[in-house]
PDB file of N, CA, C, O and CB in Angstrom:
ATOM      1  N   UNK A   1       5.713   6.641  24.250  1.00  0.00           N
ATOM      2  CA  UNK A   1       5.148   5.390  24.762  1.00  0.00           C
ATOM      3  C   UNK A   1       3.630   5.431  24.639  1.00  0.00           C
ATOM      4  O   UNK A   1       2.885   6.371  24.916  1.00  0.00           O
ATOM      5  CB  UNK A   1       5.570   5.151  26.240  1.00  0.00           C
ATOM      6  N   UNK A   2       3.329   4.257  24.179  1.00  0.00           N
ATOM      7  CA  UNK A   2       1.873   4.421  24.107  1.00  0.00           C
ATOM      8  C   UNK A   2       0.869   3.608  24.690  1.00  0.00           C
ATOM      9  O   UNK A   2       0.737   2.385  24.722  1.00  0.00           O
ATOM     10  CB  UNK A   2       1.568   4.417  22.966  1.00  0.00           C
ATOM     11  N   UNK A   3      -0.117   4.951  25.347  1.00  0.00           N
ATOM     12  CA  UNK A   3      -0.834   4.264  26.760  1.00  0.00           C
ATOM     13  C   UNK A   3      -1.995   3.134  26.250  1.00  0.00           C
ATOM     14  O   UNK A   3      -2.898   3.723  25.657  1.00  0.00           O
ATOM     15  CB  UNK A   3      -1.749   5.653  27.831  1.00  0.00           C
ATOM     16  N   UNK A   4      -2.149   2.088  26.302  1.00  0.00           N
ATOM     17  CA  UNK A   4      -3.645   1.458  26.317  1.00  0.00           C
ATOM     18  C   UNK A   4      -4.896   2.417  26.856  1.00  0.00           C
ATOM     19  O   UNK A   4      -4.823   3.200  27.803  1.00  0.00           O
ATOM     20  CB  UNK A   4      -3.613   0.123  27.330  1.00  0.00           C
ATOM     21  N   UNK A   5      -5.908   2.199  26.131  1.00  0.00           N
ATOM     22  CA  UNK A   5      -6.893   3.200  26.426  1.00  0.00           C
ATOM     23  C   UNK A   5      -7.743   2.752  27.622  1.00  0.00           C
ATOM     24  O   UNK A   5      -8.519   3.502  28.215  1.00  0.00           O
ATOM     25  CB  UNK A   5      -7.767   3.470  25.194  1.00  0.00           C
ATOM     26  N   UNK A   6      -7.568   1.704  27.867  1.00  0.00           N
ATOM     27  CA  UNK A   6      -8.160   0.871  29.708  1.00  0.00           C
ATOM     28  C   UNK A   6      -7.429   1.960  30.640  1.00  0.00           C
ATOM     29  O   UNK A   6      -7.961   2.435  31.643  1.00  0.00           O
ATOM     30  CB  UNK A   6      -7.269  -1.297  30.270  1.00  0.00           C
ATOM     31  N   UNK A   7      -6.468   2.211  30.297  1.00  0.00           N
ATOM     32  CA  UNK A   7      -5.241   2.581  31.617  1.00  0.00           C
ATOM     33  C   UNK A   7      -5.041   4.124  31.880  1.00  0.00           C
ATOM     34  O   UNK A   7      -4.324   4.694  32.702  1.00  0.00           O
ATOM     35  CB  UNK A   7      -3.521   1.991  31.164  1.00  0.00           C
ATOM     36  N   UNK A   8      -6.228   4.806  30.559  1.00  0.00           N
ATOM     37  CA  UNK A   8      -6.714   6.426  30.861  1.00  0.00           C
ATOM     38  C   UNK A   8      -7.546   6.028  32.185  1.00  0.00           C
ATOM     39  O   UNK A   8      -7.174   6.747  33.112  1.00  0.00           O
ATOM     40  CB  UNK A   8      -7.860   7.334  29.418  1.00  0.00           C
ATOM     41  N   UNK A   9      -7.972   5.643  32.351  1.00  0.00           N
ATOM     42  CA  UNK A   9      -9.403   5.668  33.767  1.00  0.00           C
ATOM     43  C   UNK A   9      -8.069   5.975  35.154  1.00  0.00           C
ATOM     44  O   UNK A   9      -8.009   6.924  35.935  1.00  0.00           O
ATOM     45  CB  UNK A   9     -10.703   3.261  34.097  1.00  0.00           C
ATOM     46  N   UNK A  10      -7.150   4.779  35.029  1.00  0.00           N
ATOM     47  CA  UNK A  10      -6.359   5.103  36.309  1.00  0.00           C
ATOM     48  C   UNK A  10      -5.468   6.231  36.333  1.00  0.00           C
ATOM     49  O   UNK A  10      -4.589   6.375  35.483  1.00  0.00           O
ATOM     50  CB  UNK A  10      -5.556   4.024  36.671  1.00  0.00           C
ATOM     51  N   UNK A  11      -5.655   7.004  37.243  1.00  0.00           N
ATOM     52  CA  UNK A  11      -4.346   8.222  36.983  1.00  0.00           C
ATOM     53  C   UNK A  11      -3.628   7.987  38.472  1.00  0.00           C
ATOM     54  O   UNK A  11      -3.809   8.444  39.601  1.00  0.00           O
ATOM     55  CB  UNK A  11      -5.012  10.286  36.720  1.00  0.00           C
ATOM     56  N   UNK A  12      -2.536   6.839  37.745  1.00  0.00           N
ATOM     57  CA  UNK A  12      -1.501   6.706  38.199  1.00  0.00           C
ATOM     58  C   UNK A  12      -0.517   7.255  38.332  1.00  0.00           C
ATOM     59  O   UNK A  12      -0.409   8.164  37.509  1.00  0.00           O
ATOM     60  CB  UNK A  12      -1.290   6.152  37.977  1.00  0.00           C
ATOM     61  N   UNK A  13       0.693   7.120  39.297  1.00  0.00           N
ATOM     62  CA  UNK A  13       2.097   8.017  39.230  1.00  0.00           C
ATOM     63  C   UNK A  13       3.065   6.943  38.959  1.00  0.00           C
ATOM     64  O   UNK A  13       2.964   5.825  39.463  1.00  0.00           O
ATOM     65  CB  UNK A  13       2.554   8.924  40.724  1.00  0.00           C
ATOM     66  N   UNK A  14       3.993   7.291  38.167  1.00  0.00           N
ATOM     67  CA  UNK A  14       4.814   6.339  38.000  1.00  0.00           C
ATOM     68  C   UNK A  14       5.655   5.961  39.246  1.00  0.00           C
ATOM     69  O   UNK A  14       6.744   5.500  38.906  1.00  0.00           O
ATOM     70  CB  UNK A  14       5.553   6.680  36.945  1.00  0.00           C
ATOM     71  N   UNK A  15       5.465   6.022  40.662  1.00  0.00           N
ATOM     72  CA  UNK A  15       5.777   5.070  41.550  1.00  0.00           C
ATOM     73  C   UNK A  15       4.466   4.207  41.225  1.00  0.00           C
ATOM     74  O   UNK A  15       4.627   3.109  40.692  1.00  0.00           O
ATOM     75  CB  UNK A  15       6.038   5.615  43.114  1.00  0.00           C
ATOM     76  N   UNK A  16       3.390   4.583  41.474  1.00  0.00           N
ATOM     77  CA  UNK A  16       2.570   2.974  41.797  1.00  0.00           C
ATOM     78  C   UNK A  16       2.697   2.294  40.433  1.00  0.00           C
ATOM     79  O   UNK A  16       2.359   1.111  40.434  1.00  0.00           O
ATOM     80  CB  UNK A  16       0.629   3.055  42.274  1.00  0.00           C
ATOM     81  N   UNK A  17       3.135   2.823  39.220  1.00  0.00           N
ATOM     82  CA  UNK A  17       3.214   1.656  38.349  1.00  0.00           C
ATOM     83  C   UNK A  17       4.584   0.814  38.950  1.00  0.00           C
ATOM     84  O   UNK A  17       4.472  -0.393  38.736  1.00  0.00           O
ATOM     85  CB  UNK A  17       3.355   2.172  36.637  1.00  0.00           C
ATOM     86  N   UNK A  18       5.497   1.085  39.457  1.00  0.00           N
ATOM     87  CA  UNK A  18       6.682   0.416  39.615  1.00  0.00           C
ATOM     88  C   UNK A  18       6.036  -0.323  40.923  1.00  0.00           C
ATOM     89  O   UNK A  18       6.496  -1.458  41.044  1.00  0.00           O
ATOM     90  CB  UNK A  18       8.146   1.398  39.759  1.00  0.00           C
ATOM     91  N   UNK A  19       5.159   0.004  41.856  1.00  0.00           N
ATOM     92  CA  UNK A  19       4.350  -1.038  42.527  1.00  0.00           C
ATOM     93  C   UNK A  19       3.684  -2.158  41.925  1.00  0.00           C
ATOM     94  O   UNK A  19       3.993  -3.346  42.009  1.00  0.00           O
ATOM     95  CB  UNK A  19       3.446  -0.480  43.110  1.00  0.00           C
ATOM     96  N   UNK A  20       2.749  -1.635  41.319  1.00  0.00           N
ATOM     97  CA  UNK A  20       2.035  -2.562  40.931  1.00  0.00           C
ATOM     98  C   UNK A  20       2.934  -3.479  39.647  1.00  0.00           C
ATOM     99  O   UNK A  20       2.552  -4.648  39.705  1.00  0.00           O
ATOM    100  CB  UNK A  20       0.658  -1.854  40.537  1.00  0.00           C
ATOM    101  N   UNK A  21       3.882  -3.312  38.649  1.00  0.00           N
ATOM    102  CA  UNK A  21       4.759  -4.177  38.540  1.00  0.00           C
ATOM    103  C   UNK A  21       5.421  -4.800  39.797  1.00  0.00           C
ATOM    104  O   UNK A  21       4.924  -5.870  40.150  1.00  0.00           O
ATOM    105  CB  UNK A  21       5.573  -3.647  37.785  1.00  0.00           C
ATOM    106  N   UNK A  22       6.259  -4.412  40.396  1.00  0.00           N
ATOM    107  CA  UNK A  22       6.422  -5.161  41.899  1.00  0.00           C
ATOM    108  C   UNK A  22       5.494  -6.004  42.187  1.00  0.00           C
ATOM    109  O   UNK A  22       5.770  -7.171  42.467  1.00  0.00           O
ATOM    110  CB  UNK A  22       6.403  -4.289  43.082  1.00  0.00           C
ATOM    111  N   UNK A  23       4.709  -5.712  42.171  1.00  0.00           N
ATOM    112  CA  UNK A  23       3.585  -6.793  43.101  1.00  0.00           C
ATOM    113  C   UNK A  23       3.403  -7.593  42.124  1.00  0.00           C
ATOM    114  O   UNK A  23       3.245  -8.697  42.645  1.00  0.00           O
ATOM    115  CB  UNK A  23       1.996  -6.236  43.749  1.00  0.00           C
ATOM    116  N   UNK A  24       3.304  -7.728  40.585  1.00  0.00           N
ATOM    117  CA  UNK A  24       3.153  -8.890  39.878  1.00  0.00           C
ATOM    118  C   UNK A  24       4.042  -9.746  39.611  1.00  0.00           C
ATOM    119  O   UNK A  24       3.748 -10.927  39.800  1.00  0.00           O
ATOM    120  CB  UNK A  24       2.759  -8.697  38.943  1.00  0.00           C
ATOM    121  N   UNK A  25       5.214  -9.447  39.160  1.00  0.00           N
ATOM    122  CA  UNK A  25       6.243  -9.567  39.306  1.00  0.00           C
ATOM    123  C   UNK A  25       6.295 -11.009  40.939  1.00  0.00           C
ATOM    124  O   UNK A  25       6.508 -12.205  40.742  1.00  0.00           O
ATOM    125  CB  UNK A  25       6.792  -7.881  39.367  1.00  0.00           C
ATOM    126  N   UNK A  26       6.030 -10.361  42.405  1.00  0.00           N
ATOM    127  CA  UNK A  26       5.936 -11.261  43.181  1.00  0.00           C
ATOM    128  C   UNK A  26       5.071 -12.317  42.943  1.00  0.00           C
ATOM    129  O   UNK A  26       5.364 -13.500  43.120  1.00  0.00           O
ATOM    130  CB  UNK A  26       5.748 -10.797  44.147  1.00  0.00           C
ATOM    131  N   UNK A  27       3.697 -11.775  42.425  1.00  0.00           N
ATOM    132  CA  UNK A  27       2.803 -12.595  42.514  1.00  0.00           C
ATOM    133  C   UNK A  27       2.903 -13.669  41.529  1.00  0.00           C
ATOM    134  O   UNK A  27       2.163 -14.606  41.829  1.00  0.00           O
ATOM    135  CB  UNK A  27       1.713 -11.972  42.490  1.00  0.00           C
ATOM    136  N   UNK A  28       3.621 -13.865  40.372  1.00  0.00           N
ATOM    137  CA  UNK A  28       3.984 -14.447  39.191  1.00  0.00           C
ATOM    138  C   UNK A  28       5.063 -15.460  40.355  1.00  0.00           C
ATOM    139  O   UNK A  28       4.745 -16.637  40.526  1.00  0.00           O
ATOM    140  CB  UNK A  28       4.698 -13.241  37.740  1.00  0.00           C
ATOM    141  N   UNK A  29       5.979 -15.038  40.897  1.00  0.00           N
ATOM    142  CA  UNK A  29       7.389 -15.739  41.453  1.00  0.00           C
ATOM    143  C   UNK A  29       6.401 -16.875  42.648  1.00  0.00           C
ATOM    144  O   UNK A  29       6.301 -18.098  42.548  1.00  0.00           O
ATOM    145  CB  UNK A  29       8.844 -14.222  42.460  1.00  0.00           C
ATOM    146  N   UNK A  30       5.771 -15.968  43.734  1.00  0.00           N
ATOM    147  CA  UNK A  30       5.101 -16.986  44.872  1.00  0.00           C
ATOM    148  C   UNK A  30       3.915 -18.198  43.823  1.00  0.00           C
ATOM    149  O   UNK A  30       3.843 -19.409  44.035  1.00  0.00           O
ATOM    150  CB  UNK A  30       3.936 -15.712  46.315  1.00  0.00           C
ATOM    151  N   UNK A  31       3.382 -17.691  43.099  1.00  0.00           N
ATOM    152  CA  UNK A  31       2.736 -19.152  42.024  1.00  0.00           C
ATOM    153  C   UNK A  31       3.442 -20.179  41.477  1.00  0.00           C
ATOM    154  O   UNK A  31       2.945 -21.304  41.431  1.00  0.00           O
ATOM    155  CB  UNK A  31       2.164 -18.779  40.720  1.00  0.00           C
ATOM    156  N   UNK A  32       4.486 -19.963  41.073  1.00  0.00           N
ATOM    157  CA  UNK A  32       5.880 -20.510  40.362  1.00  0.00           C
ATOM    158  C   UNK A  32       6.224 -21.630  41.826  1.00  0.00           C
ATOM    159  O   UNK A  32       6.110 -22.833  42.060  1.00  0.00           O
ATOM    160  CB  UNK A  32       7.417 -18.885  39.968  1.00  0.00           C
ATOM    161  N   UNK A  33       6.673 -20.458  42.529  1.00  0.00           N
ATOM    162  CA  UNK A  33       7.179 -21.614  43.414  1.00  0.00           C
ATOM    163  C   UNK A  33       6.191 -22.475  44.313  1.00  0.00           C
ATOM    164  O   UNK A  33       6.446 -23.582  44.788  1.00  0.00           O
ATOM    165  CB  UNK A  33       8.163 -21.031  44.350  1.00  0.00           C
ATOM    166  N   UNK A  34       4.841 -21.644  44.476  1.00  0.00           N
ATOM    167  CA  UNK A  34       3.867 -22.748  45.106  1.00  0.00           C
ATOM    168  C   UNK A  34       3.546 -23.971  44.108  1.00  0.00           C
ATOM    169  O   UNK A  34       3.065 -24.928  44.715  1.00  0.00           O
ATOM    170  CB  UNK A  34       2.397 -22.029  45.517  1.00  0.00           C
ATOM    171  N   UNK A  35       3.688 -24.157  42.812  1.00  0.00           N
ATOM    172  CA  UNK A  35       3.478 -24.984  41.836  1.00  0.00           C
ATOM    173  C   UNK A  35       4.283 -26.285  42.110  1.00  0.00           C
ATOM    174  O   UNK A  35       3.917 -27.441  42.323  1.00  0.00           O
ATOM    175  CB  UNK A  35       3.797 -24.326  40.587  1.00  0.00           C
ATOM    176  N   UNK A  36       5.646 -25.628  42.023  1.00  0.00           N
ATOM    177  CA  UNK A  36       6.806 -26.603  42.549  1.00  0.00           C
ATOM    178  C   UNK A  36       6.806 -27.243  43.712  1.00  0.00           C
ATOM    179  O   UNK A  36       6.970 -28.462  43.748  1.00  0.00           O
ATOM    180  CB  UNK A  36       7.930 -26.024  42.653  1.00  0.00           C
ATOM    181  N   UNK A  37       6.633 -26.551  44.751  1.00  0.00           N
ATOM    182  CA  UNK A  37       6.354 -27.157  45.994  1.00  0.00           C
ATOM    183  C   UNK A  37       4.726 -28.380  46.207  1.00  0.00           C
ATOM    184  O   UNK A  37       4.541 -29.302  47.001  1.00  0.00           O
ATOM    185  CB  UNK A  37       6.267 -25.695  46.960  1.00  0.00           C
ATOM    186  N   UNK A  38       3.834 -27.810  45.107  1.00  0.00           N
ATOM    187  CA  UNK A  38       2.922 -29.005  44.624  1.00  0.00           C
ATOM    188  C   UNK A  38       3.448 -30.406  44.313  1.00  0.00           C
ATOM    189  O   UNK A  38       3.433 -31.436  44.987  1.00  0.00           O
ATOM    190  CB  UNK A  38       2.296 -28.613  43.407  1.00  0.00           C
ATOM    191  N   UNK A  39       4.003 -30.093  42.871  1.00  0.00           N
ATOM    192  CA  UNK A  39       4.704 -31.013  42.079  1.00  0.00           C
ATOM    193  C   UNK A  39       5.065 -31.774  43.117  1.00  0.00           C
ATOM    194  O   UNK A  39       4.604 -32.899  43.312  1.00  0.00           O
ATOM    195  CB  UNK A  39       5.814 -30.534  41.184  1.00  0.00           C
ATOM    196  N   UNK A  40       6.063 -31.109  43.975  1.00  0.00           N
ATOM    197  CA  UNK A  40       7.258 -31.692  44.704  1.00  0.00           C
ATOM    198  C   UNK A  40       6.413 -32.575  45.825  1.00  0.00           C
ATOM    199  O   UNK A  40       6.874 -33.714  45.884  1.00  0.00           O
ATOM    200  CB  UNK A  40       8.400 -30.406  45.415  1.00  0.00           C
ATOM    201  N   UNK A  41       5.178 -32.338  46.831  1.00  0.00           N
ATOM    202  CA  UNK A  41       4.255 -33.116  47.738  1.00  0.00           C
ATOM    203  C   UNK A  41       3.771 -34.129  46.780  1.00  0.00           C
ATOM    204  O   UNK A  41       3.862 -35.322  47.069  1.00  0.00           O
ATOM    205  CB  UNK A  41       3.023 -32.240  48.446  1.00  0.00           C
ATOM    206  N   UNK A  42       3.052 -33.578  45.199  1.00  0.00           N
ATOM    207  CA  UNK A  42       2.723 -35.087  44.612  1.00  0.00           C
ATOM    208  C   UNK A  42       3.264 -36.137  44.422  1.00  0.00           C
ATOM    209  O   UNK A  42       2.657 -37.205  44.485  1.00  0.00           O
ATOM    210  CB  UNK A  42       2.434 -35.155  43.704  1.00  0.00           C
ATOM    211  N   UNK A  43       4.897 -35.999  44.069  1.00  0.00           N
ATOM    212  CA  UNK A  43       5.864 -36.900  43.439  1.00  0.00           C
ATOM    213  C   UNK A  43       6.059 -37.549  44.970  1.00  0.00           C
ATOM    214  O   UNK A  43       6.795 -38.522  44.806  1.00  0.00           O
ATOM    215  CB  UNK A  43       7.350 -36.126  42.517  1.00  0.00           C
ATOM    216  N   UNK A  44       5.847 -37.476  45.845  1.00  0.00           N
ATOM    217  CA  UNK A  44       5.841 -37.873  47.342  1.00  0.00           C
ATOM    218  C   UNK A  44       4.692 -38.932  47.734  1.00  0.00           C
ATOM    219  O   UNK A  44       4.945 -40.103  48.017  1.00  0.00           O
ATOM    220  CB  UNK A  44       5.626 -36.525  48.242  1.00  0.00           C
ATOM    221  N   UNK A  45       3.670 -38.495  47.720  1.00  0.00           N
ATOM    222  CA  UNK A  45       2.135 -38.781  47.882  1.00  0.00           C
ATOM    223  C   UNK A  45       2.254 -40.085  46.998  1.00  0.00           C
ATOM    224  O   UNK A  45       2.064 -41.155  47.577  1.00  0.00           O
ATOM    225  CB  UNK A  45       0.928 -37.458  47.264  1.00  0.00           C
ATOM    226  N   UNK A  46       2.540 -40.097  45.707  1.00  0.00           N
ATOM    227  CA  UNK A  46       2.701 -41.133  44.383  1.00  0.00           C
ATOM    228  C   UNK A  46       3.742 -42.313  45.008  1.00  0.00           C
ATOM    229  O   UNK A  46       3.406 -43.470  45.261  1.00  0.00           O
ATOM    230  CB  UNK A  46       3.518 -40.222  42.776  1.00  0.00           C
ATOM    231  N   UNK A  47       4.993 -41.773  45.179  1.00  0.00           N
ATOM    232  CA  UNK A  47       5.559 -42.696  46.043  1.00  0.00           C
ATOM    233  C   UNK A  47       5.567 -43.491  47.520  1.00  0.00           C
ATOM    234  O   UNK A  47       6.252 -44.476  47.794  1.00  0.00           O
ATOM    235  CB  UNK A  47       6.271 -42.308  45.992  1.00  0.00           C
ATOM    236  N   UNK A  48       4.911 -43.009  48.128  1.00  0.00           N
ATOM    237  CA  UNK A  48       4.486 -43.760  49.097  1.00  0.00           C
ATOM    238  C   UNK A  48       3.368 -44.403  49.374  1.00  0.00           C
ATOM    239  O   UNK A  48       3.167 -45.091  50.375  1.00  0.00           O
ATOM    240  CB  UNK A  48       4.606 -43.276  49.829  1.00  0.00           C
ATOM    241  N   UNK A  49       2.669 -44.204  48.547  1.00  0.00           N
ATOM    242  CA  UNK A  49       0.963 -45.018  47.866  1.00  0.00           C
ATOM    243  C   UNK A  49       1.737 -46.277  47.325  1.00  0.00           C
ATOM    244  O   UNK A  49       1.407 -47.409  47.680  1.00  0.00           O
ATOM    245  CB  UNK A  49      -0.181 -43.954  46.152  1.00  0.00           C
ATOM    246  N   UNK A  50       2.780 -46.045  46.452  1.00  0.00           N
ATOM    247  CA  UNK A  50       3.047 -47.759  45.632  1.00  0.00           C
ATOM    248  C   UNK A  50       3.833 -48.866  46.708  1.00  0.00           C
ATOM    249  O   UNK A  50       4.081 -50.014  46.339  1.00  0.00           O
ATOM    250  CB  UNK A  50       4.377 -47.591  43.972  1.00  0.00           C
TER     251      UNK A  50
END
């Protein structure tokens, strides 16, 4: 497997890489659904303005 040369500086253990995937992984899912839950107040906001 081959390391990116950014990712020599961190000397990580492969638990915190399975963290820090974890945590993006969430952080990717809670954006997703805060997006939707946007969408979902605008399409609201739009309809009760007309």
């Amino acid at each position: 497997m081959h390391i990116p040369p950014f990712l020599y500086d961190l000397p990580l253990t492969d638990e915190q890489y399975k963290n820090l995937y974890t945590w993006m992984i969430f952080l990717a899912a809670f954006t997703l659904l805060f997006v939707i839950i946007y969408l979902a107040i605008g399409e609201e906001r739009e309809e009760t303005e007309t």
